[in-house]
KEBABA-388533 format. One record per residue (C-alpha): chain; x, y negated, z. Coordinates in steps of 0.1 Angstrom, whole numbers, plus 5000, padded with zeros to 4 digits. Each point is the difference from the previous one (the first is absolute). Example, Ala and Ser with C-alpha at 12.3 -4.5 7.8 and 13.67 -1.06 7.14 Angstrom:
2
[node "A"; [5123; 5045; 5078]],
[node "A"; [5014; 4966; 4993]],
//
This chain:
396
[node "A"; [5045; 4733; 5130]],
[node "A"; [5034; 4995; 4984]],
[node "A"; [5016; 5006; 5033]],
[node "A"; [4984; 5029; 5003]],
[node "A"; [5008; 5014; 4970]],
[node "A"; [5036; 4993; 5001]],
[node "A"; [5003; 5018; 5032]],
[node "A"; [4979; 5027; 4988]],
[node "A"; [5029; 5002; 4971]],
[node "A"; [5032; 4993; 5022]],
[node "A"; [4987; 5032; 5020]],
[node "A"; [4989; 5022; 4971]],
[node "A"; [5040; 4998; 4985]],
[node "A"; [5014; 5001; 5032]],
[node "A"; [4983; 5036; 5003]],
[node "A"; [5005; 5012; 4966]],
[node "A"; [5038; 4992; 5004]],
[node "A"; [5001; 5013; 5035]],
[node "A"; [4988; 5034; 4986]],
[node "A"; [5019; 4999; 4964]],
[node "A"; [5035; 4994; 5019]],
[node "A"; [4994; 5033; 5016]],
[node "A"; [5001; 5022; 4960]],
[node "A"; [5019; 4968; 4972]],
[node "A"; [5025; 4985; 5000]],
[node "A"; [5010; 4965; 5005]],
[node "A"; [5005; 4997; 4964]],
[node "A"; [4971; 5016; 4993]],
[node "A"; [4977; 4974; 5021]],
[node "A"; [5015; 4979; 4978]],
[node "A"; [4975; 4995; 4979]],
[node "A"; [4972; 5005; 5023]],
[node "A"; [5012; 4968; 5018]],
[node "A"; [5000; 4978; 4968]],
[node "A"; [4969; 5014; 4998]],
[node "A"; [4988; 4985; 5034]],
[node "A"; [5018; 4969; 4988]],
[node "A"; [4983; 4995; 4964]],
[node "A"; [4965; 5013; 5002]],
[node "A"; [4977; 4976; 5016]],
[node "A"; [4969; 5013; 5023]],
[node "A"; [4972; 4979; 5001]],
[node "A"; [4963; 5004; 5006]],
[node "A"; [4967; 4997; 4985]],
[node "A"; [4964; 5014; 4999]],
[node "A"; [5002; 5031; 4984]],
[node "A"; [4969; 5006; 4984]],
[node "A"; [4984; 5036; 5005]],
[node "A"; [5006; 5034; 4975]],
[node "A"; [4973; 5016; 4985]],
[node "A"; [4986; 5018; 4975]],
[node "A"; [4968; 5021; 4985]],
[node "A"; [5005; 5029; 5020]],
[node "A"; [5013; 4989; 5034]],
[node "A"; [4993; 4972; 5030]],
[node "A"; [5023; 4970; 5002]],
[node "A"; [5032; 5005; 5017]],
[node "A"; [5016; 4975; 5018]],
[node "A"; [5036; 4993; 4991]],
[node "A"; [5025; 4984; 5023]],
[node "A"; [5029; 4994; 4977]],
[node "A"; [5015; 5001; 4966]],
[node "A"; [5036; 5002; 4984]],
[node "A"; [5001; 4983; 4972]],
[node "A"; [5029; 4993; 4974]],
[node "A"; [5016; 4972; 5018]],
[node "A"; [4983; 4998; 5032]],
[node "A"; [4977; 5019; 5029]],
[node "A"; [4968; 4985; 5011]],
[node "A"; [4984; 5007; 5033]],
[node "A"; [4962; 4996; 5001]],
[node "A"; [4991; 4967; 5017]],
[node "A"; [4978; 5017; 5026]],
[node "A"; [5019; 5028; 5010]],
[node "A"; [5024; 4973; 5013]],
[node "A"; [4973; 4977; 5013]],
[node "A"; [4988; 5027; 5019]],
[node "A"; [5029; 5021; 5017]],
[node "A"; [5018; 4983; 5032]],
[node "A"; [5036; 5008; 5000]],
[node "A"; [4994; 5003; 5039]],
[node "A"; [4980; 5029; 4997]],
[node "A"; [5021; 5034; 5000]],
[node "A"; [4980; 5015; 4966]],
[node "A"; [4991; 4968; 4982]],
[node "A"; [5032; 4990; 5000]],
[node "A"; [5010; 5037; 4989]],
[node "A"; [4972; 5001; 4975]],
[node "A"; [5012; 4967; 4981]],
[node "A"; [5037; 5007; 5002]],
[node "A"; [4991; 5031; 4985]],
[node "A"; [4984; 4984; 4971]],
[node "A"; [5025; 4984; 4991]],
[node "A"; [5022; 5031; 5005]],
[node "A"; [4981; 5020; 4979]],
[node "A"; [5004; 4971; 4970]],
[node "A"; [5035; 4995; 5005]],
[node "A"; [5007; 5038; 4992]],
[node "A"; [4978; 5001; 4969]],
[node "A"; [5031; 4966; 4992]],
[node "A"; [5030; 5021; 5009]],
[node "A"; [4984; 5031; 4984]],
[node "A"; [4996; 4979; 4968]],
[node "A"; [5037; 4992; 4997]],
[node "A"; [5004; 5036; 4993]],
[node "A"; [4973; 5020; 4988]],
[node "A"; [4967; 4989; 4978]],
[node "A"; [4967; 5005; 5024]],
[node "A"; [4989; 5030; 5015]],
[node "A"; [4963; 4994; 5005]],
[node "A"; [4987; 5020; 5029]],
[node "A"; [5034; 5016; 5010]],
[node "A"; [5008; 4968; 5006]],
[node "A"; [4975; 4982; 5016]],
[node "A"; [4999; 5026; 5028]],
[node "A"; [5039; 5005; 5003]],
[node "A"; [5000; 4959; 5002]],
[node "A"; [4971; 5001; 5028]],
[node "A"; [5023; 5032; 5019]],
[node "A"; [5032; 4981; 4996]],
[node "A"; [4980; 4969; 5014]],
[node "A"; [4992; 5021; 5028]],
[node "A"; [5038; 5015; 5001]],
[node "A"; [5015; 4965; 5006]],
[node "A"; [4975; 4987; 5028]],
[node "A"; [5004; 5030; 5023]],
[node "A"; [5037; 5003; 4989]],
[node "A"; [5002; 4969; 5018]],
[node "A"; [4981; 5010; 5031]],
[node "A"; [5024; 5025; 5000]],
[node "A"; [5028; 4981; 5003]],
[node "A"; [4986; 4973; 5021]],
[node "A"; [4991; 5011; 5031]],
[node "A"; [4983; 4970; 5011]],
[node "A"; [4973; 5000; 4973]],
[node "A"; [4969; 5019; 5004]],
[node "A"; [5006; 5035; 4994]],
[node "A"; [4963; 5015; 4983]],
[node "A"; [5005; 5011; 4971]],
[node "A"; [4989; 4977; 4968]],
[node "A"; [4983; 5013; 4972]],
[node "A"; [4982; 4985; 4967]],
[node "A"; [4960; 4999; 4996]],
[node "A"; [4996; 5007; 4957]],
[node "A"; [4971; 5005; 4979]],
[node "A"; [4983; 5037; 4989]],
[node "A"; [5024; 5001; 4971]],
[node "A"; [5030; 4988; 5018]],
[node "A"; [4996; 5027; 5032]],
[node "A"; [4998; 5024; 4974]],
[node "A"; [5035; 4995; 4985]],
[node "A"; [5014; 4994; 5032]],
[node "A"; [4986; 5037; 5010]],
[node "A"; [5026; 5016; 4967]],
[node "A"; [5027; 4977; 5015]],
[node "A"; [5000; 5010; 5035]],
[node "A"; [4999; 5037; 4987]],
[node "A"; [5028; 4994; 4982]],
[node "A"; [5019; 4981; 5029]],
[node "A"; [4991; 5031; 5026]],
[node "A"; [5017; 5022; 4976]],
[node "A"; [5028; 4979; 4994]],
[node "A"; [5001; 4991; 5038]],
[node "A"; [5006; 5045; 5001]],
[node "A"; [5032; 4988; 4986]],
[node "A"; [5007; 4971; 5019]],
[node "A"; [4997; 4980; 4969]],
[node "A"; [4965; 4980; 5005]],
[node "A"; [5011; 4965; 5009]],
[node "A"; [5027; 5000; 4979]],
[node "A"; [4982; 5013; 4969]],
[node "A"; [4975; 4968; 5008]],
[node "A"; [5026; 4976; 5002]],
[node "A"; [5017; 5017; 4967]],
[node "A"; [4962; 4993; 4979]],
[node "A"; [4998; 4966; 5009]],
[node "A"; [5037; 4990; 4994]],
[node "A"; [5012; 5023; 4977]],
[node "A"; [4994; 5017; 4965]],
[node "A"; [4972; 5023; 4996]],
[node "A"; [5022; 5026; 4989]],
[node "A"; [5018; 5010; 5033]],
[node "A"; [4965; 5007; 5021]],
[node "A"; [4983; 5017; 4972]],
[node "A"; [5036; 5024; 4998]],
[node "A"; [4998; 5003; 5035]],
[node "A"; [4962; 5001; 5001]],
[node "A"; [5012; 5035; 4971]],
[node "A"; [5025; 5014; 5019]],
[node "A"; [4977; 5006; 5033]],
[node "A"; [4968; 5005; 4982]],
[node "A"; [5010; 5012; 4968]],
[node "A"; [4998; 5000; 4964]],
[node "A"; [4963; 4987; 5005]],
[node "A"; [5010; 4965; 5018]],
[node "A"; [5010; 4988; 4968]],
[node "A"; [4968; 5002; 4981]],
[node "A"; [4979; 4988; 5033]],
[node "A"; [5020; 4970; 5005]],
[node "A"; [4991; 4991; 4962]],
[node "A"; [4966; 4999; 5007]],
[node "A"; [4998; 4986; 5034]],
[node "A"; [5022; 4971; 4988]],
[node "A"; [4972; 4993; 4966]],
[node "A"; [4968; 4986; 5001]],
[node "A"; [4986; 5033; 4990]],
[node "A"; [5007; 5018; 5037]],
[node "A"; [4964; 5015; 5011]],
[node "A"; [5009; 5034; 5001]],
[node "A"; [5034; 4998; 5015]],
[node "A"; [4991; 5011; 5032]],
[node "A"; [4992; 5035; 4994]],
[node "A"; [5034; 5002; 4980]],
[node "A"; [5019; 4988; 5032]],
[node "A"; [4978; 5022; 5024]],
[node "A"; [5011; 5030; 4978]],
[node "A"; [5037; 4988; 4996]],
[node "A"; [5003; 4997; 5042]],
[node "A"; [4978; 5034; 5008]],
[node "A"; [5031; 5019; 4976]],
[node "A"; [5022; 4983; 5021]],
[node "A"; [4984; 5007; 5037]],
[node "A"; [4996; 5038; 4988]],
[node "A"; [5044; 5001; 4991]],
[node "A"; [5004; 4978; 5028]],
[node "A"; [4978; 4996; 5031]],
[node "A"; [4989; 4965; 5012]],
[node "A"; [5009; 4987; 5038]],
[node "A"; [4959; 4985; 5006]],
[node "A"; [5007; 5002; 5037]],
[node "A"; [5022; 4967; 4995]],
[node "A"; [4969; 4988; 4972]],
[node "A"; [4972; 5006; 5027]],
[node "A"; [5021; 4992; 5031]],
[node "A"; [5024; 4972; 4997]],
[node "A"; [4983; 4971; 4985]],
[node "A"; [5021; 4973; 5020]],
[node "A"; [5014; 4972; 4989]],
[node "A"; [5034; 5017; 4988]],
[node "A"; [4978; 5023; 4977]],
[node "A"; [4974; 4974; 4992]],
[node "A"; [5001; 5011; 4963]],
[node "A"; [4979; 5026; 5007]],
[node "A"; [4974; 4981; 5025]],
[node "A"; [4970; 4996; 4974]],
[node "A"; [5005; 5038; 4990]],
[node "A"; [4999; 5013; 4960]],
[node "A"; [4968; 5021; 4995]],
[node "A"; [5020; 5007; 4965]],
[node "A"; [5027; 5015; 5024]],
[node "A"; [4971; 5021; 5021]],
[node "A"; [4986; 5015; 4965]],
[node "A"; [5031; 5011; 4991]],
[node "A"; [5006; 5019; 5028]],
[node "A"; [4963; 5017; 5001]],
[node "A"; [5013; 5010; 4966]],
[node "A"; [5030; 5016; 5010]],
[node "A"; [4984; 5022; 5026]],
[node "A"; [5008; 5001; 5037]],
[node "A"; [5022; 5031; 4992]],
[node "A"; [5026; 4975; 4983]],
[node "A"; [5005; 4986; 5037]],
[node "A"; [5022; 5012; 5025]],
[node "A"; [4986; 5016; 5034]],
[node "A"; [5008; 4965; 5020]],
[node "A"; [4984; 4983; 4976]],
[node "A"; [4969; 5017; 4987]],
[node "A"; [4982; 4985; 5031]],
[node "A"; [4996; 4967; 4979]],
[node "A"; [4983; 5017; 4973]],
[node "A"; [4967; 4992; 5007]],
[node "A"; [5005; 4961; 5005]],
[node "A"; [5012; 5000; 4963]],
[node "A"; [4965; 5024; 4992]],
[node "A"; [4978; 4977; 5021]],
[node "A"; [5015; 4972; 4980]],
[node "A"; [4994; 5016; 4968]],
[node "A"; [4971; 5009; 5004]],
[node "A"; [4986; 4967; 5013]],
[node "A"; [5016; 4983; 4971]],
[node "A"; [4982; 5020; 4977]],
[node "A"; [4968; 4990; 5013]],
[node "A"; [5013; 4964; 4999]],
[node "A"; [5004; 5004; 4965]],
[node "A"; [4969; 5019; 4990]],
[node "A"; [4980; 4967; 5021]],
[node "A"; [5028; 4974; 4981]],
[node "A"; [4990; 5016; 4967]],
[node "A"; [4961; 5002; 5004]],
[node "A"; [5000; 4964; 5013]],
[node "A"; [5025; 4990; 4967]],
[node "A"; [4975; 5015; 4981]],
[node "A"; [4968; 4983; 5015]],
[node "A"; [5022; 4970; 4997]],
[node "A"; [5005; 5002; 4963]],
[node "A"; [4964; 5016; 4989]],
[node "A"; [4987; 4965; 5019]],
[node "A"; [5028; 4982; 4978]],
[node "A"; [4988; 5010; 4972]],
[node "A"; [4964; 4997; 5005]],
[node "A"; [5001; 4965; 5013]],
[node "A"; [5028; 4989; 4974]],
[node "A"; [4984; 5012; 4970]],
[node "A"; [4958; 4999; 5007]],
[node "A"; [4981; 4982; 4975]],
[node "A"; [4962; 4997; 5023]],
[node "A"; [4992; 4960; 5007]],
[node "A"; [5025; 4992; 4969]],
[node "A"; [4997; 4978; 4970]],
[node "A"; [5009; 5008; 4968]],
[node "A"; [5033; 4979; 5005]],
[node "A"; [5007; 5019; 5027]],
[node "A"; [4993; 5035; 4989]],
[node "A"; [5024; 4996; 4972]],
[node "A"; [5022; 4986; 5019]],
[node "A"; [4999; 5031; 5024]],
[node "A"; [4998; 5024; 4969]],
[node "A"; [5035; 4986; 4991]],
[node "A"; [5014; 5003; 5037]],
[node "A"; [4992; 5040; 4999]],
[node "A"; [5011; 5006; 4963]],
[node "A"; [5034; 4976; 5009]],
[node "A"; [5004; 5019; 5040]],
[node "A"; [4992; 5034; 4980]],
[node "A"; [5030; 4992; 4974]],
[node "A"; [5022; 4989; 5024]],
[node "A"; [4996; 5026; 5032]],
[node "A"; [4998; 5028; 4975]],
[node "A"; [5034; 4995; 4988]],
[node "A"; [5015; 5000; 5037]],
[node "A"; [5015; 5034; 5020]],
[node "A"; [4997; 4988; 5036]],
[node "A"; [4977; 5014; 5022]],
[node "A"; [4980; 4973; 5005]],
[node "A"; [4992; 4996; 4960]],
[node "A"; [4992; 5037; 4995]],
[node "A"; [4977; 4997; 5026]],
[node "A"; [4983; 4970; 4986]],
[node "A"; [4997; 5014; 4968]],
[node "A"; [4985; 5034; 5012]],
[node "A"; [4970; 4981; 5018]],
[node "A"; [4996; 4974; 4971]],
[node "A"; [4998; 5027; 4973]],
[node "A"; [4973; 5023; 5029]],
[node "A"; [4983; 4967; 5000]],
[node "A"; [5004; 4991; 4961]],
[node "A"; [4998; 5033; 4987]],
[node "A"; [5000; 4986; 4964]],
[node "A"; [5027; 4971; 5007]],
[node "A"; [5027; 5012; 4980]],
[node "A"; [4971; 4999; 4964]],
[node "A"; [4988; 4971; 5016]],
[node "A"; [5032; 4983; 5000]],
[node "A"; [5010; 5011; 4968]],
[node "A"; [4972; 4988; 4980]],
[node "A"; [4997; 4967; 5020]],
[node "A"; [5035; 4992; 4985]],
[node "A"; [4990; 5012; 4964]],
[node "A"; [4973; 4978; 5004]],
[node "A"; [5019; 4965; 5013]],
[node "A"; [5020; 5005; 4969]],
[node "A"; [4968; 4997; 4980]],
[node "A"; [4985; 4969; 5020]],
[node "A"; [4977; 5022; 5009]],
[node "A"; [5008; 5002; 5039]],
[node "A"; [4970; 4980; 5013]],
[node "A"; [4972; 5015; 4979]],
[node "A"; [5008; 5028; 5030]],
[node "A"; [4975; 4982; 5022]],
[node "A"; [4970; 4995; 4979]],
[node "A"; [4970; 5008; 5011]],
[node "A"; [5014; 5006; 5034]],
[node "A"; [4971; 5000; 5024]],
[node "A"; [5018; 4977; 5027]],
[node "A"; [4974; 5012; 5028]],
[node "A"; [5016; 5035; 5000]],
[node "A"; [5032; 5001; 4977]],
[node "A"; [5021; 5030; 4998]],
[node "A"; [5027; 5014; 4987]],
[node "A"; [4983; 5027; 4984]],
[node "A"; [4982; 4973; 4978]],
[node "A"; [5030; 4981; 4992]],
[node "A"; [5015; 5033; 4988]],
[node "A"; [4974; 5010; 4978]],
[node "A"; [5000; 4965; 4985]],
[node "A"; [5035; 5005; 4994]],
[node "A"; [4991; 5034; 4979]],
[node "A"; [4975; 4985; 4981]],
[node "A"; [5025; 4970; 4986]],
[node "A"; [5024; 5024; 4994]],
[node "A"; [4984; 5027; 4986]],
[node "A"; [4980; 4968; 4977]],
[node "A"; [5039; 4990; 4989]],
[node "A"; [5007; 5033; 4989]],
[node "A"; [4970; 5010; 4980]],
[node "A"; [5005; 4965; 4978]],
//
């Protein structure tokens, strides 16, 4: 295993330098080598992410402060003999190493990041197929989670804009080596004003609704400028691998713009973008109802009180008050949506929760549950014992 991994490493940096040589300098690979030098990469089980609203998610590596971990059965499981395991671990490691050299730099960009780190993965491996001849020349490229391909969807529109200006593979290597200010002035310069404030909130946690910002931002910039899709539709080889998985983000933007911003040669390729728009909207529609199922079942299952003891049904009663306080305080999608089914659900939660805290502070929390037939509690019940020992503490 150790073997393994050490080759995995020795060809990871041997690709990220083969590709950086090409845009830095030597002095500036400086520091990118002592990295290699100094940061150890070793490997462990990674245990799986999850939370309330989502299905665990595998992850195959981590940066941390002083070192990058590779999950223990990614690299059980990929044979360096094999064209795409190999690819798919090196890539890994890739991907880690560039959240490392983008640290020495910049603070973390949260989803910009992860899927510029997963495309400059990609970058280096088929930059070296590239320049070897004798390796296997299909194009590599990264399998991510929901959230991940969704990023990486605003990236690649920004890259086949960029790309317009021959500026794509540069601009990639610039964000993962150099200070955020120089792509997000570029990122102005092509795309306006506008760039600025999308960057912002594409780099913070708080990024949900960037897309439609970006999609607005590149449809300005098709209608001033055109867009050459025949290369986007046509030439997905190897030498334009970037493009390979496609940016529905990209395709929406152009549907927005209107097959009148295109020149004659090119207005052919309209209605792959349309056809792609239109089937990730459906997508969407189907992604969001089954989100939705997912977190009306959450909440039913997580906070139902049938079967429970008393124990228990406090116990829950305090899980929804706490979830309630917590979620209800959070912007992200994912929160507001929680909230909106808990209060459809609750419709009295936010009285409920309110008088359940004036009533801890009185010791008078667990007189909530008297009385509580245990062969068909409910809420409602609980509730109107909480009135009652309120409304009692007021009138003394």
């Amino acid at each position: 295993m150790e073997e393994k991994l050490k080759q995995a490493v020795k060809m990871a940096q041997e690709q990220i330098l083969l590709l950086l040589q090409d845009y830095l300098t030597p002095e500036q690979l400086v520091p990118i080598n002592e990295l290699f030098r100094n940061c150890p990469v070793e490997y462990q089980e990674i245990s799986k992410e999850s939370s309330m609203f989502t299905k665990c998610n595998n992850i195959a590596g981590l940066a941390t402060k002083d070192k990058i971990i590779i999950d223990l059965n990614l690299l059980k499981y990929k044979n360096l003999d094999v064209t795409w395991e190999k690819d798919n671990l090196v890539a890994t490691i890739i991907h880690e190493y560039a959240h490392k050299i983008r640290n020495l730099n910049n603070n973390y960009g949260e989803m910009l990041e992860e899927s510029l780190a997963s495309i400059f993965a990609e970058l280096c491996i088929n930059n070296a197929k590239l320049k070897d001849k004798s390796l296997e020349q299909e194009a590599f490229t990264m399998v991510n989670s929901y959230n991940y391909q969704k990023y990486e969807s605003e990236a690649r529109a920004i890259l086949y804009i960029l790309k317009q200006h021959n500026l794509d593979k540069q601009m990639i290597v610039e964000y993962i080596t150099g200070p955020d200010r120089k792509f997000k002035s570029i990122g102005e310069q092509i795309l306006g004003s506008g760039f600025s404030s999308y960057f912002n909130i594409v780099s913070s946690r708080n990024n949900q609704n960037s897309e439609q910002l970006l999609i607005s931002l590149i449809s300005e910039y098709i209608k001033k400028h055109g867009l050459d899709l025949k290369t986007y539709w046509d030439d997905q080889n190897l030498e334009n691998n970037l493009y390979a998985k496609g940016s529905k983000t990209l395709s929406k933007a152009v549907v927005e713009a209107g097959i009148d911003s295109l020149s004659n040669d090119q207005k052919e390729y309209y209605k792959f973008s349309e056809y792609a728009a239109d089937y990730q909207k459906k997508e969407e529609q189907k992604d969001n109802e089954a989100y939705l199922d997912n977190i009306r079942n959450t909440i039913k299952n997580k906070y139902s009180i049938m079967g429970k003891t008393k124990e228990e049904i406090y116990g829950i009663i305090l899980d929804l008050c706490s979830d309630y306080i917590l979620y209800k305080n959070r912007d992200d999608k994912d929160s507001q949506m929680f909230i909106s089914e808990l209060e459809r659900m609750f419709p009295q939660i936010e009285d409920f929760k309110t008088k359940l805290i004036m009533l801890r502070r009185e010791g008078k929390d667990q007189e909530i549950l008297d009385n509580l037939d245990l062969n068909n509690p409910t809420y409602e019940a609980i509730y109107d014992n909480i009135n009652s020992l309120v409304e009692n503490k007021m009138s003394r």
